[in-house]
Structure formats: C-alpha cells, structure tokens
LOLUM-937707 format. One record per residue: residue in three letters; residue number from 1; x, y, z of N, C-alpha, C in turn. Coordinates in nm, 4 decimals, decimal comma, padded with zeros to 6 digits, always signed. Example, Ala and Ser with C-alpha at 12.3 -4.5 7.8 and 13.67 -1.06 7.14 Angstrom:
BEGIN
NODE; mimar; sedren; n.c1; n.c2; n.c3; ca.c1; ca.c2; ca.c3; c.c1; c.c2; c.c3
NODE; ALA; 1; +01,3190; -00,5690; +00,7800; +01,2300; -00,4500; +00,7800; +01,3200; -00,3300; +00,7800
NODE; SER; 2; +01,2850; -00,2250; +00,7080; +01,3670; -00,1060; +00,7140; +01,2900; +00,0030; +00,7870
***
This chain:
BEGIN
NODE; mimar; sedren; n.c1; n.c2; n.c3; ca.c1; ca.c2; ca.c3; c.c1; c.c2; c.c3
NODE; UNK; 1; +12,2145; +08,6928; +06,0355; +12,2148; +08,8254; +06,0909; +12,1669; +08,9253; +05,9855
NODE; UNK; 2; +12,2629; +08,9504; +05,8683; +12,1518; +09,0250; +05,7942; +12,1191; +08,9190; +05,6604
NODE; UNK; 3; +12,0278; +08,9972; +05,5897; +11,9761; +08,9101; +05,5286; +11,9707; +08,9084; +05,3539
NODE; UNK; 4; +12,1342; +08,8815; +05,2915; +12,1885; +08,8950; +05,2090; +12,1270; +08,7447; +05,1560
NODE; UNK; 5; +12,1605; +08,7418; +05,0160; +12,0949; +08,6370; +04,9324; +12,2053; +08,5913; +04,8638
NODE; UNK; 6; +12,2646; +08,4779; +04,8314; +12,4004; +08,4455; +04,7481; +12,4364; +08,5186; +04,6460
NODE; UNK; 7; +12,3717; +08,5807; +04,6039; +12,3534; +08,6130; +04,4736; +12,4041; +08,8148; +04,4935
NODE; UNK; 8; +12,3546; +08,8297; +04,5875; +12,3706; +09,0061; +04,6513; +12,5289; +08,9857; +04,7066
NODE; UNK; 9; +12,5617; +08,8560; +04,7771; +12,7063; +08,8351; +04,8293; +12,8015; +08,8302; +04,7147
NODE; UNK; 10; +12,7753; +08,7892; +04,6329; +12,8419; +08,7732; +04,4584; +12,8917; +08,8850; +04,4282
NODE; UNK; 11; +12,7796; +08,9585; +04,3868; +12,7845; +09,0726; +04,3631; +12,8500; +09,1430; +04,4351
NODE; UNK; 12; +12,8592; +09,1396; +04,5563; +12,9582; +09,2678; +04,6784; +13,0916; +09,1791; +04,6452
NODE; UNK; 13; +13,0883; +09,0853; +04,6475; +13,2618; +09,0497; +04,5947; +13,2867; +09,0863; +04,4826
NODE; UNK; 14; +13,2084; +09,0729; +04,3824; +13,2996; +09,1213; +04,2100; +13,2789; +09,2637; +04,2451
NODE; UNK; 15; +13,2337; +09,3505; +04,3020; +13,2292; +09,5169; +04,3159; +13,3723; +09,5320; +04,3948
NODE; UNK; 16; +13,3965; +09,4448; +04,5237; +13,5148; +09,4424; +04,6207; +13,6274; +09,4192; +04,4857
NODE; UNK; 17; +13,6424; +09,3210; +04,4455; +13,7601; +09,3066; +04,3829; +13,7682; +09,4029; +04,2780
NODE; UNK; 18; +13,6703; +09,4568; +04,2325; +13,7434; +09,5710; +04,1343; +13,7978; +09,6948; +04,1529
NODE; UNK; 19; +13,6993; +09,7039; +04,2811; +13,7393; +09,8609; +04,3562; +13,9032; +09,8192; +04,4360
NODE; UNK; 20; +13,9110; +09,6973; +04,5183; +14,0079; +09,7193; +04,5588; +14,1203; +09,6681; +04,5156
NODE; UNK; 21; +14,1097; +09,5616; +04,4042; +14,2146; +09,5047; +04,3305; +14,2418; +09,3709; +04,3855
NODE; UNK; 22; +14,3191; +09,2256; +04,3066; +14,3325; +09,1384; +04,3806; +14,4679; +09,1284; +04,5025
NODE; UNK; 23; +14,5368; +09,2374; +04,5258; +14,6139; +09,2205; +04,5985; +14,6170; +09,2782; +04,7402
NODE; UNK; 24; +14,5382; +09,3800; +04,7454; +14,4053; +09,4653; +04,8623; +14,3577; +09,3554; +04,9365
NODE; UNK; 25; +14,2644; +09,2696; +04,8540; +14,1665; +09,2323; +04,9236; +14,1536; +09,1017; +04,9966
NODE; UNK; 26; +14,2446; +09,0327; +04,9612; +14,2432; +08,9273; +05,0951; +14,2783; +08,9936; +05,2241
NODE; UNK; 27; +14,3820; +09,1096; +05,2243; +14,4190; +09,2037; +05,3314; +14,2653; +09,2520; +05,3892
NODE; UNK; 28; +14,1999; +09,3200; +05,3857; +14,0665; +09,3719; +05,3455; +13,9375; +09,2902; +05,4264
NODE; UNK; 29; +13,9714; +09,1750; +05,4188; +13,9001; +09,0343; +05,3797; +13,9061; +09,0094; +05,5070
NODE; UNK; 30; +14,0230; +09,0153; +05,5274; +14,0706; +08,9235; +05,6411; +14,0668; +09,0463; +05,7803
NODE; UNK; 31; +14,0673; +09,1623; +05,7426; +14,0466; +09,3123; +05,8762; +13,8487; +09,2802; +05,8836
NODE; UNK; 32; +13,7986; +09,3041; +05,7946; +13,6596; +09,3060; +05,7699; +13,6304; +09,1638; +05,8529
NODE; UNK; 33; +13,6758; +09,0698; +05,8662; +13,6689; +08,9698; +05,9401; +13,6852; +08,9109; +06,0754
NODE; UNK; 34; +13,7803; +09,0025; +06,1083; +13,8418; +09,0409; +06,2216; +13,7644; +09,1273; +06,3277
NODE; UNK; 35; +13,7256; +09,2215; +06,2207; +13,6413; +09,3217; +06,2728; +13,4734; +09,2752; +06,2957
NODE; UNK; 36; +13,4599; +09,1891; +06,2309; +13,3185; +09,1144; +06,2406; +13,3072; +09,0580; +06,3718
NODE; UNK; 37; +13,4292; +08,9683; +06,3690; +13,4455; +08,8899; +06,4744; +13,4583; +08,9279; +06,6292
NODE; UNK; 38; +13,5455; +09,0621; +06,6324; +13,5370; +09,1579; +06,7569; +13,4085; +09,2037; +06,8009
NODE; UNK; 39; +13,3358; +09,2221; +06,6954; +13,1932; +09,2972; +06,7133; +13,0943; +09,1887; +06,7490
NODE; UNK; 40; +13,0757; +09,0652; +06,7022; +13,0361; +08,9904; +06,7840; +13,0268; +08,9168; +06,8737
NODE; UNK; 41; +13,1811; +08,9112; +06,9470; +13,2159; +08,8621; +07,0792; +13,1824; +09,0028; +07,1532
NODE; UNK; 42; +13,1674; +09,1348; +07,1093; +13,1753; +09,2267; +07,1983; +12,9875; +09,2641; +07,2801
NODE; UNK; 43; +12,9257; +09,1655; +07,1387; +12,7751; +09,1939; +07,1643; +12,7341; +09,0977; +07,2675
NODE; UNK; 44; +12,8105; +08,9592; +07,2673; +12,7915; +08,8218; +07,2935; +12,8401; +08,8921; +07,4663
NODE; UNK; 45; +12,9198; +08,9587; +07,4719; +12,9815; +08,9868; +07,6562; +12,8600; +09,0937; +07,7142
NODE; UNK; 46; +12,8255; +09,1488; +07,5901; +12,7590; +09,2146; +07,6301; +12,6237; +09,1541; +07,6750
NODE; UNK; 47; +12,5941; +09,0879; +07,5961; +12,4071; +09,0269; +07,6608; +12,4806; +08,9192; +07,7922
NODE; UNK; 48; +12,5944; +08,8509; +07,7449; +12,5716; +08,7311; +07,8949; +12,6204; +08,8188; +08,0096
NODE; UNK; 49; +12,6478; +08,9580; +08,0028; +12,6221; +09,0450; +08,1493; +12,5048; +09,1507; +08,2057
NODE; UNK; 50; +12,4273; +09,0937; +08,0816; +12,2821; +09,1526; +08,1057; +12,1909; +09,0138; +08,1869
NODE; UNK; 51; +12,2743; +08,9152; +08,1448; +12,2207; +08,8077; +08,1917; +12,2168; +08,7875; +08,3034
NODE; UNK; 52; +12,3492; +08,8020; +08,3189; +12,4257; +08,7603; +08,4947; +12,3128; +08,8722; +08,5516
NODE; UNK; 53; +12,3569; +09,0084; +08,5314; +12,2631; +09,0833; +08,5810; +12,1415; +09,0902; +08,6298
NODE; UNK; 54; +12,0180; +09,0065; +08,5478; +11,9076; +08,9863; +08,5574; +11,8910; +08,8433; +08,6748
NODE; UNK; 55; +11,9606; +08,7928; +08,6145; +11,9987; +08,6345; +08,7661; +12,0144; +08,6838; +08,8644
NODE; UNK; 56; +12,0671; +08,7557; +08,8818; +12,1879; +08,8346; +09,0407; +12,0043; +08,9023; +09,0764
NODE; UNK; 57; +11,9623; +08,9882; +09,0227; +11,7976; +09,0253; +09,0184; +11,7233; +08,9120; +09,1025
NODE; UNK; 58; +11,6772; +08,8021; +09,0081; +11,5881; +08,7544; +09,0489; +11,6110; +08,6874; +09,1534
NODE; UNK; 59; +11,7536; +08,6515; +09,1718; +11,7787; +08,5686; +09,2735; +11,7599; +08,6863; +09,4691
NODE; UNK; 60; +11,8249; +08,8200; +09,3680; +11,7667; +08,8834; +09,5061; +11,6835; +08,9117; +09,5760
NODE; UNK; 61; +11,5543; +08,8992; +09,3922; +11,4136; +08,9712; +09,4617; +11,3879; +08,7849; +09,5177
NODE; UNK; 62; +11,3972; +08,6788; +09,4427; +11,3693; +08,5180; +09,5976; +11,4344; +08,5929; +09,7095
NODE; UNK; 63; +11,5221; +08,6032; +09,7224; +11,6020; +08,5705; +09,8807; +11,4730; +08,7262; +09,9593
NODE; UNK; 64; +11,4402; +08,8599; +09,8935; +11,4125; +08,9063; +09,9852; +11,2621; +08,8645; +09,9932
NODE; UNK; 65; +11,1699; +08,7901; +09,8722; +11,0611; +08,6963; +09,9128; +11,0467; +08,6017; +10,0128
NODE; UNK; 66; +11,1716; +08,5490; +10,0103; +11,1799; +08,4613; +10,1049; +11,1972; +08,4969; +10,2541
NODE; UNK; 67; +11,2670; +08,5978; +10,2646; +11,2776; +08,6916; +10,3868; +11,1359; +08,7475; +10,4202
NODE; UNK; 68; +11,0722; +08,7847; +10,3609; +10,9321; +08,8124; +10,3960; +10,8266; +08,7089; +10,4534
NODE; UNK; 69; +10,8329; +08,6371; +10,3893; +10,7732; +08,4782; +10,4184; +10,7884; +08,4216; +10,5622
NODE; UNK; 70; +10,9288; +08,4527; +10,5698; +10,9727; +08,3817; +10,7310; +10,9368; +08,4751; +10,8098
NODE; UNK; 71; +10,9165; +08,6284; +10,8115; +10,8458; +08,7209; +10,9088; +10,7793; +08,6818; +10,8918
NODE; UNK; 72; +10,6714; +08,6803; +10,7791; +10,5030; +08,6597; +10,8572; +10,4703; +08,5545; +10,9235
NODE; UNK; 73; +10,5725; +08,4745; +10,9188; +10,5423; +08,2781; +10,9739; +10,6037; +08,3486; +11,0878
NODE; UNK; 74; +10,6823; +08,3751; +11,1154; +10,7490; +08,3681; +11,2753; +10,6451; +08,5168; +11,3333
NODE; UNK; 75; +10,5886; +08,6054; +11,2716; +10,5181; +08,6969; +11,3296; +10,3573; +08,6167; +11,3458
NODE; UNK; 76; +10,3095; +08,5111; +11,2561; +10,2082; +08,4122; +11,3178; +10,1919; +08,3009; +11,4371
NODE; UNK; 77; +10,3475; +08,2652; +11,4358; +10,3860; +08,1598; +11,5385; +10,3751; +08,3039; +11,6619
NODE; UNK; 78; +10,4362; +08,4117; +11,6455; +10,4321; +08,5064; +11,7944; +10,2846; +08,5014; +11,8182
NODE; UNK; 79; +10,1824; +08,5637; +11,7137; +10,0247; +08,5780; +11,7477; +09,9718; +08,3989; +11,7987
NODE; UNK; 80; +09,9914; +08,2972; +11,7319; +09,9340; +08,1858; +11,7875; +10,0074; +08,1853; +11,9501
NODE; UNK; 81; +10,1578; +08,1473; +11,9889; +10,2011; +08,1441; +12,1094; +10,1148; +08,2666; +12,2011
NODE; UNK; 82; +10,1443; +08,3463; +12,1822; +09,9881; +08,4474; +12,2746; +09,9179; +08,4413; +12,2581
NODE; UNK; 83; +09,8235; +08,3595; +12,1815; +09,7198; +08,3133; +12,2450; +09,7262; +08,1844; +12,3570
NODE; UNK; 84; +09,8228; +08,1082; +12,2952; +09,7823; +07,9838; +12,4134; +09,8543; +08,0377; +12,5588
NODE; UNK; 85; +09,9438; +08,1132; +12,5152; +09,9222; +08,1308; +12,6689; +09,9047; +08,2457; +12,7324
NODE; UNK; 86; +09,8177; +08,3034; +12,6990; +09,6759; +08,3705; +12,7541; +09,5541; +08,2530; +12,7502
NODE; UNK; 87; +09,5368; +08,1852; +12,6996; +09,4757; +08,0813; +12,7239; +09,4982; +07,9799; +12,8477
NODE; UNK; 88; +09,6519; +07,9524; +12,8515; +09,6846; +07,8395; +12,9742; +09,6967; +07,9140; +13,0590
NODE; UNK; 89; +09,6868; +08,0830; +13,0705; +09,7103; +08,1514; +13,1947; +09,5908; +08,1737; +13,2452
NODE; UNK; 90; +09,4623; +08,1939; +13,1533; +09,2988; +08,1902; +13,1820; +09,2816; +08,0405; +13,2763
NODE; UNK; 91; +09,3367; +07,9182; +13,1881; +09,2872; +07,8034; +13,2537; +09,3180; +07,7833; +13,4262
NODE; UNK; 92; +09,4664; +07,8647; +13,4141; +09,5487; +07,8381; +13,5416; +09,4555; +07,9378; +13,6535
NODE; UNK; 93; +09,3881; +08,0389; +13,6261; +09,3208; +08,1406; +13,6834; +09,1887; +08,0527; +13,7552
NODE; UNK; 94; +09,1380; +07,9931; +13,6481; +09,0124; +07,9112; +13,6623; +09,0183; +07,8063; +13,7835
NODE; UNK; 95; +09,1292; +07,7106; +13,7033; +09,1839; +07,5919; +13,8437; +09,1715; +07,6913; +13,9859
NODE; UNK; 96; +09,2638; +07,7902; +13,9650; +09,3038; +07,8442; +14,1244; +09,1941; +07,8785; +14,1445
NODE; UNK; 97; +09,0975; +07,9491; +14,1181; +08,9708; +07,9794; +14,1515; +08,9271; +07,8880; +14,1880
NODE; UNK; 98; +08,8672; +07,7928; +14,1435; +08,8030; +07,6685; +14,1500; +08,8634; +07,5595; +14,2926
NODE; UNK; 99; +09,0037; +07,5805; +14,3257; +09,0631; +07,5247; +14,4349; +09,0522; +07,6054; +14,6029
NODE; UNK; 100; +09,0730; +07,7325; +14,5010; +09,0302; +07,8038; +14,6659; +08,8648; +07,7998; +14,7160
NODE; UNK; 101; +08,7732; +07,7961; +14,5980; +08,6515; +07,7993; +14,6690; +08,6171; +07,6502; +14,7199
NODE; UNK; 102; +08,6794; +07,5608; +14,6596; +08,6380; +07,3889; +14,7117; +08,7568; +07,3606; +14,8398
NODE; UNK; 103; +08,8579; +07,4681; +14,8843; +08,9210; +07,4304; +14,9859; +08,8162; +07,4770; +15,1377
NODE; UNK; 104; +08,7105; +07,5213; +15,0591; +08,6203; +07,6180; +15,2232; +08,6034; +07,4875; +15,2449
NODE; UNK; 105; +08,6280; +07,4476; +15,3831; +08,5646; +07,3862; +15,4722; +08,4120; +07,3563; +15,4426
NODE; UNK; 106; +08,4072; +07,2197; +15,4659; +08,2455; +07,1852; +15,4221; +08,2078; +07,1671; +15,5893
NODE; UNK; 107; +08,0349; +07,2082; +15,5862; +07,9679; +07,1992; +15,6932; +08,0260; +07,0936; +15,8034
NODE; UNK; 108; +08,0541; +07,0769; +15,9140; +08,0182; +06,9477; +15,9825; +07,8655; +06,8922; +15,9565
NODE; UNK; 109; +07,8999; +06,7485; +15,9993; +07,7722; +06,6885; +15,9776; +07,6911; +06,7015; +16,0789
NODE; UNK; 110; +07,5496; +06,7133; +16,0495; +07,4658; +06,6810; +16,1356; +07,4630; +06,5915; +16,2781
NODE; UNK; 111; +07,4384; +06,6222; +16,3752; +07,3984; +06,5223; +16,5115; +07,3769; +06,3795; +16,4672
NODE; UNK; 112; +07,2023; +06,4311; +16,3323; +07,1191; +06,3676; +16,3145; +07,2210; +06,2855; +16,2197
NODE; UNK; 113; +07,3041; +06,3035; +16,1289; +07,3690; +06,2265; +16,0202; +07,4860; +06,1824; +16,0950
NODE; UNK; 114; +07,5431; +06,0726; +16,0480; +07,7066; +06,0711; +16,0034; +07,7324; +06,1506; +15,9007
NODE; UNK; 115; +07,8802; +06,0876; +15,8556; +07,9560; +06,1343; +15,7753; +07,9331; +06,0881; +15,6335
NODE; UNK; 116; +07,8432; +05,9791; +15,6093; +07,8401; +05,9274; +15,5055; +07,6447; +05,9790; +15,4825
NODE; UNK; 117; +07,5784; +06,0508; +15,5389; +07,4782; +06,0563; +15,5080; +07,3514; +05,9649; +15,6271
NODE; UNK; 118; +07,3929; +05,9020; +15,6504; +07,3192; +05,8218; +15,7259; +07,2291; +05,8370; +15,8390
NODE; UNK; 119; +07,0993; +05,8128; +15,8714; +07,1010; +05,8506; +15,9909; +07,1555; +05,7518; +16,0891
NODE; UNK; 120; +07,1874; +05,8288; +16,2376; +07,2369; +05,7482; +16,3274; +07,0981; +05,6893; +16,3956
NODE; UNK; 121; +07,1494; +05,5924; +16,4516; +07,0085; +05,4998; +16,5204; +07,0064; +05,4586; +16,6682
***
C-alpha cells in the first residue's frame, strides 16, 4: 500500500521509540494497528458495495435487454401472423371466387353431340 523501504520503517521505529518512550509504545503500536485495521475493512465494505452495486446494474440493464428482445420477436411473430393470414384470407377469396364461377351451369349438349363429345349416329 504505501511504499516504505525496510530501512525508512527502521527509522520510523527508532524516531517512535524515542519520542514516545518504551512504555507508550507497544500501547501506540497496538491503537495504530487497530486503527489500520478498521480503515481497511472499512475500504474493503466499501468497494464490495460498489460491487454489489454495479452487478445489481448490469444484471438490470440484461433483464431490461432482454425485455426488449422478446418485444421485437413477439412484435415480428404479430407482423409475420398478418401476413399469413391476409394471405389465407386472399387464398380463401380466390377458391370462393373460383367455385362460384365453375358452379354456372355448363351449356347443355348439343342435339348434334352427346355428353361425352361424340357425335350421335
């Protein structure tokens, strides 16, 4: 974390023990330690709820990707289903057309013909 050298740590202890004496500073030692220790569980809660935070995020912006996704599929399945049937309702138009004009009555046959084309003899 920071970036002390054995030798700079040496030194802050023989400065500690003179300023504060040897009976201070294990007291000292041991608050400064304490206090280290609070401060980095307090940083450590702090990022893994930046974390959660950012998860809880991405997971919302999937779910509302995903919500988008299924409109345009179910708003494509609506455009394909109207077409086919405007399509099977064209075909059904066609048939009926096609049945009422082949239900007209065909000519009788000729004197001269039968029914099969033939002449009679």
């Amino acid at each position: 974390m920071f970036d002390f050298s054995f030798g700079e740590m040496g030194l802050i202890a023989v400065v500690a023990l003179l300023v504060l004496g040897p009976e201070r500073l294990p007291r000292v030692a041991r608050t400064a330690g304490a206090l280290a220790r609070r401060a980095r569980n307090s940083w450590q809660s702090v990022r893994d709820e930046i974390e959660r935070e950012l998860q809880a995020e991405d997971l919302k912006r999937s779910i509302e990707d995903a919500k988008n996704a299924a409109a345009d599929l179910q708003n494509d399945i609506r455009g394909a289903s109207a077409e086919v049937r405007s399509s099977i309702e064209q075909t059904a138009a066609d048939v009926e057309a096609a049945g009422t004009a082949s239900s007209v009555p065909a000519q009788p046959p000729n004197s001269a013909q039968d029914a099969i084309g033939h002449e009679q003899r």
